[in-house]
C-alpha positions as CSV (number, residue, x, y, z in Angstrom):
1,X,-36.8,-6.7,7.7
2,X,-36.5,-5.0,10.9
3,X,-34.5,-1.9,11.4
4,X,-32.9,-3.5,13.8
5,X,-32.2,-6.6,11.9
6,X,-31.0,-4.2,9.4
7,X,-28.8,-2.5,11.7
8,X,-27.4,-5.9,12.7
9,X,-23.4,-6.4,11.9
10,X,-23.5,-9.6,9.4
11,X,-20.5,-11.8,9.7
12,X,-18.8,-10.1,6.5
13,X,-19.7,-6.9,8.0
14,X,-17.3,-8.2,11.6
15,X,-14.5,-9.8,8.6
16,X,-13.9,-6.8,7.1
17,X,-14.0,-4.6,9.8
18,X,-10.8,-7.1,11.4
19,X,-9.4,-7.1,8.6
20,X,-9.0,-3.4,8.7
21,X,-8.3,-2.9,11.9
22,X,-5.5,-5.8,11.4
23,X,-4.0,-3.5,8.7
24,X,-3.5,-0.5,10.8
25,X,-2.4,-2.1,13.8
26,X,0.4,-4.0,11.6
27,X,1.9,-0.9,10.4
28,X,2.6,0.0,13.5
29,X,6.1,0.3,14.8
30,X,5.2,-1.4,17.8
31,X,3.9,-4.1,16.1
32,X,6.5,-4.3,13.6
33,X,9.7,-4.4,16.6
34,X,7.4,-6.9,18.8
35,X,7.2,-9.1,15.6
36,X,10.9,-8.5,14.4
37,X,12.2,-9.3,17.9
38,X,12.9,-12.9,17.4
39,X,14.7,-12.9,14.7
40,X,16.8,-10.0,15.4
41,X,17.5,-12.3,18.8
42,X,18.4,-15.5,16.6
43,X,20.3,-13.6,14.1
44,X,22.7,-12.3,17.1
45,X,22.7,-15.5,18.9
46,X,23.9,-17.3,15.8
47,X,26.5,-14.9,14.6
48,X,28.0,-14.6,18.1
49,X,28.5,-18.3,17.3
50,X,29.8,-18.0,14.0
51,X,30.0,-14.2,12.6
52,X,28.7,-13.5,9.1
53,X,27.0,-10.3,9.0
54,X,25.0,-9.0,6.2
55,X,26.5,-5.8,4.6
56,X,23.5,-3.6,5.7
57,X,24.3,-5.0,9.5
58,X,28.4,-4.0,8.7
59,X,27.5,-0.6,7.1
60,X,25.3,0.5,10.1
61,X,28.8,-0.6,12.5
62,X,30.9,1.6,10.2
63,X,28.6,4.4,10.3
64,X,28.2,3.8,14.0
65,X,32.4,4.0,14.6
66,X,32.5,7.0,12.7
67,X,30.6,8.6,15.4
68,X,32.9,7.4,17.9
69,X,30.3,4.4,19.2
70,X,31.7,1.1,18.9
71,X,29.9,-2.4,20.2
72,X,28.6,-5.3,18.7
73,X,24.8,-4.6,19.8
74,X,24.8,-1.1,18.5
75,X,23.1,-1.8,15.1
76,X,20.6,-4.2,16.7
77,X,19.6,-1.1,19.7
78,X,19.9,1.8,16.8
79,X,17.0,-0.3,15.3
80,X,15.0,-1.0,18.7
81,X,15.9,2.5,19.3
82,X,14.0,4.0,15.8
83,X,11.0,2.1,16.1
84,X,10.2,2.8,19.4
85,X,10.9,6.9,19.2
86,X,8.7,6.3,16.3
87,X,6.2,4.4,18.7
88,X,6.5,7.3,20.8
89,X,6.3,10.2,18.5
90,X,3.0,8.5,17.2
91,X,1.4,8.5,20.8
92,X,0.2,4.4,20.2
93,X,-1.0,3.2,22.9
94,X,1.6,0.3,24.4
95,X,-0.6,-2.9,23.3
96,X,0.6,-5.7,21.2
97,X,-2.0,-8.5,19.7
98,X,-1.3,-11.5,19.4
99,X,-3.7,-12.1,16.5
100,X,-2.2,-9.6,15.0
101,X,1.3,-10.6,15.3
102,X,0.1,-14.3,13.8
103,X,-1.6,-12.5,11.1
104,X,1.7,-10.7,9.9
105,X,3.5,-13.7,10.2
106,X,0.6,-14.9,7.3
107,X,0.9,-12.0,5.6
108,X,4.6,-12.4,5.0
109,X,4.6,-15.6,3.9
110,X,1.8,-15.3,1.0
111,X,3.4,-12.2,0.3
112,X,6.9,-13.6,-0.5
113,X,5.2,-16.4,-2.8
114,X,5.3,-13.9,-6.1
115,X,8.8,-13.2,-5.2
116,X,9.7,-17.0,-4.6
117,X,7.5,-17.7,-7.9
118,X,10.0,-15.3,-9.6
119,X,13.3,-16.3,-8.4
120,X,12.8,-20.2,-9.0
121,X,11.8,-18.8,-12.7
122,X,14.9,-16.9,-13.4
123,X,16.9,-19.7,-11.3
124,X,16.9,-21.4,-14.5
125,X,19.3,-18.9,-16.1
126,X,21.7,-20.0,-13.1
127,X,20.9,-16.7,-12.0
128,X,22.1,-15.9,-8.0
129,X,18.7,-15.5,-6.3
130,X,19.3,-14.9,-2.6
131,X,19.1,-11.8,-1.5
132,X,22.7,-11.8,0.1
133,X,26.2,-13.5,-0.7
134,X,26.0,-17.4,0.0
135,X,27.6,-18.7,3.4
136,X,28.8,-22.5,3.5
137,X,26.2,-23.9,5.4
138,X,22.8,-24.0,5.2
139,X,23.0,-22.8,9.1
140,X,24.6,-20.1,8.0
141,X,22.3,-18.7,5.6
142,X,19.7,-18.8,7.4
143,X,21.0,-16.9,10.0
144,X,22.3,-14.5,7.5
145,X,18.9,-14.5,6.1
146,X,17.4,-13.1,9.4
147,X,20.1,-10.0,9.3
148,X,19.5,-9.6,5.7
149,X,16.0,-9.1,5.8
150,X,15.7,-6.6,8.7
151,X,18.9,-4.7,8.3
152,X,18.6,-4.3,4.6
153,X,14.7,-3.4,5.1
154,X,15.8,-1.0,7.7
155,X,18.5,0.8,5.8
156,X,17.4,1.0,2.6
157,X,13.5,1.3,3.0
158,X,13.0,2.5,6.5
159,X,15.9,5.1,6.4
160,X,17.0,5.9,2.6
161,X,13.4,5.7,1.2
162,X,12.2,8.3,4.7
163,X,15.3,10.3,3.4
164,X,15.2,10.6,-0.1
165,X,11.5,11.4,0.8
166,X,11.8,14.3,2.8
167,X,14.6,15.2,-0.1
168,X,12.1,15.3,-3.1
169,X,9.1,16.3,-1.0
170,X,9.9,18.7,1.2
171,X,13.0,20.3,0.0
172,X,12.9,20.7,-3.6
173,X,8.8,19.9,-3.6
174,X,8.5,17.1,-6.2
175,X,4.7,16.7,-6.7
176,X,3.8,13.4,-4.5
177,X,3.6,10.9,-7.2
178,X,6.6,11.3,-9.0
179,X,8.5,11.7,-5.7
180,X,7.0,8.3,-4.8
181,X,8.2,6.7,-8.0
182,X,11.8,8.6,-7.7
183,X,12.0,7.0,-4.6
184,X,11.0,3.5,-5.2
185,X,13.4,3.1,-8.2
186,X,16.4,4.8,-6.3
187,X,16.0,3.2,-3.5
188,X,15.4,-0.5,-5.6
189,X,18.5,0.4,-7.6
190,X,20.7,1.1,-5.2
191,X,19.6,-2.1,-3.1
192,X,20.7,-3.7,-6.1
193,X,24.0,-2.5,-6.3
194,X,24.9,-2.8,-2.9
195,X,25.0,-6.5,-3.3
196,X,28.2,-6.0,-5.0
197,X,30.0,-4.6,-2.5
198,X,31.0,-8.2,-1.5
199,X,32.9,-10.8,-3.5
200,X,30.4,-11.4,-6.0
201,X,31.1,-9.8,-9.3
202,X,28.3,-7.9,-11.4
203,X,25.6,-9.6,-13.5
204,X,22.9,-8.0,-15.2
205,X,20.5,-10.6,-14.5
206,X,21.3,-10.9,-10.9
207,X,21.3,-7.3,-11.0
208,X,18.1,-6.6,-12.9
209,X,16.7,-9.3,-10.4
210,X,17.2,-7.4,-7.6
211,X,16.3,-4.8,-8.7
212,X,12.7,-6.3,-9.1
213,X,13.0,-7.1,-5.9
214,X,13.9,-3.9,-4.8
215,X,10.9,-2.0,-6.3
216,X,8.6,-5.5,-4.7
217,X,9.8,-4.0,-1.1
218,X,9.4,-0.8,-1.7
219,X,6.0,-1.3,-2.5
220,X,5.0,-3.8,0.4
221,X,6.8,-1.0,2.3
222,X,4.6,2.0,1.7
223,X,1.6,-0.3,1.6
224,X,2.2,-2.6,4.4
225,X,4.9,-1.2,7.0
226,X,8.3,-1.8,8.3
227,X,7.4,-5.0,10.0
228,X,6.0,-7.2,7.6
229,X,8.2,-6.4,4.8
230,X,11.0,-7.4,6.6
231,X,8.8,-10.7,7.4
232,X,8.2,-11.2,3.5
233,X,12.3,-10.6,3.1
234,X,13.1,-13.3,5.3
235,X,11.1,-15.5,4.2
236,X,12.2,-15.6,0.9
237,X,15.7,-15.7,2.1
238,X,15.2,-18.8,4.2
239,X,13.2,-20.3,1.5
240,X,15.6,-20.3,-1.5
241,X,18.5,-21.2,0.7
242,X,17.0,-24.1,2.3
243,X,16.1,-25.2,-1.1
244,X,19.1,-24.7,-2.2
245,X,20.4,-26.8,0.1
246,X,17.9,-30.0,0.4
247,X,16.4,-30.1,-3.0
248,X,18.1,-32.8,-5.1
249,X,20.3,-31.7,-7.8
């Protein structure tokens, strides 16, 4: 063999050198508010038509109204608003793929199929495994199942893990590691628990559930970004509801 054959890329060589350059470029917050876009678009459209707002979406207007901002938009631009300061503190250049956008839609969907494989398991023990408090239609929770997954993603991964983060880590210096797993479980539990805020009353399965769940996003978060995280959330919302509502009973 030639030097230069040797030298030659092979075609596993060009696959895996996409595939990494695919994983970088999905992390990015540019990439994560271009994919997010449309269904942060549907999600208002639909509740403009109907209101039912996930508690993530109502938490982010209270907090907003403290501060003296009201408006119906502000939680949807506070989000547009973080990602692209982010984009911008970064220095990313201001491309978008296309491929790349297709391949986080992929990604999100084989991602939420461990998730989907555990909620139709513990469904069995008539356990409540939406991510969010049922609507009556199955209209209406899907478009609550947009909301859910990118307001909840942003809240309690985006924001509380970043914060609870820069608590253990840089003010009282918790050795990386354990600050990671701190983190995670905090941020998992208290996903959990915020479920309950609502009408539904307390369950330790449904609780325990999403607390799994919890700890599943936190992981996809500090592996695989923002973006498709909130992808895999959604999915899994939209899934379970629309089986919910057209598999035979």
């Amino acid at each position: 063999m030639t030097r230069a054959a040797a030298q030659r890329p092979t075609a596993i060589d060009s696959a895996a050198g996409w595939l990494n350059t695919y994983f970088k470029r999905s992390e990015l917050p540019l990439h994560s508010l271009v994919f997010l876009l449309p269904a942060m678009a549907l999600f208002e459209i639909g509740t403009n038509l109907k209101p039912s707002d996930p508690i993530a979406f109502r938490m982010l207007e209270l907090f907003f109204h403290q501060l003296g901002a009201n408006g119906r938009f502000i939680p949807f631009l506070f989000v547009v608003g973080i990602l692209l300061i982010w984009h911008i503190v970064r220095q990313d250049p201001w491309k978008v793929r296309i491929e790349t956008l297709c391949g986080m839609l992929f990604e999100s969907t084989l991602l939420a199929i461990p998730l989907l494989t555990l909620g139709t398991a513990v469904a069995r023990w008539n356990i409540h495994v939406p991510l969010f408090a049922d609507m009556s239609t199955w209209r209406d929770n899907a478009v609550l199942s947009l909301g859910a997954g990118i307001y909840e993603e942003f809240v309690f991964r985006l924001l509380l893990m970043t914060l609870i983060s820069m608590i253990l880590a840089d003010l009282l210096i918790v050795h990386k590691s354990l600050s990671n797993l701190l983190m995670v479980l905090a941020s998992a539990v208290l996903f959990s628990l915020y479920h309950y805020l609502g009408a539904e009353a307390f369950q330790w399965r449904s609780f325990i559930f999403r607390t799994v769940a919890g700890i599943y996003f936190a992981g996809l978060f500090l592996t695989r970004g923002f973006g498709v995280t909130a992808g895999c959330h959604i999915i899994y919302d939209i899934t379970i509801v629309t089986i919910q509502a057209f598999a035979p009973h």
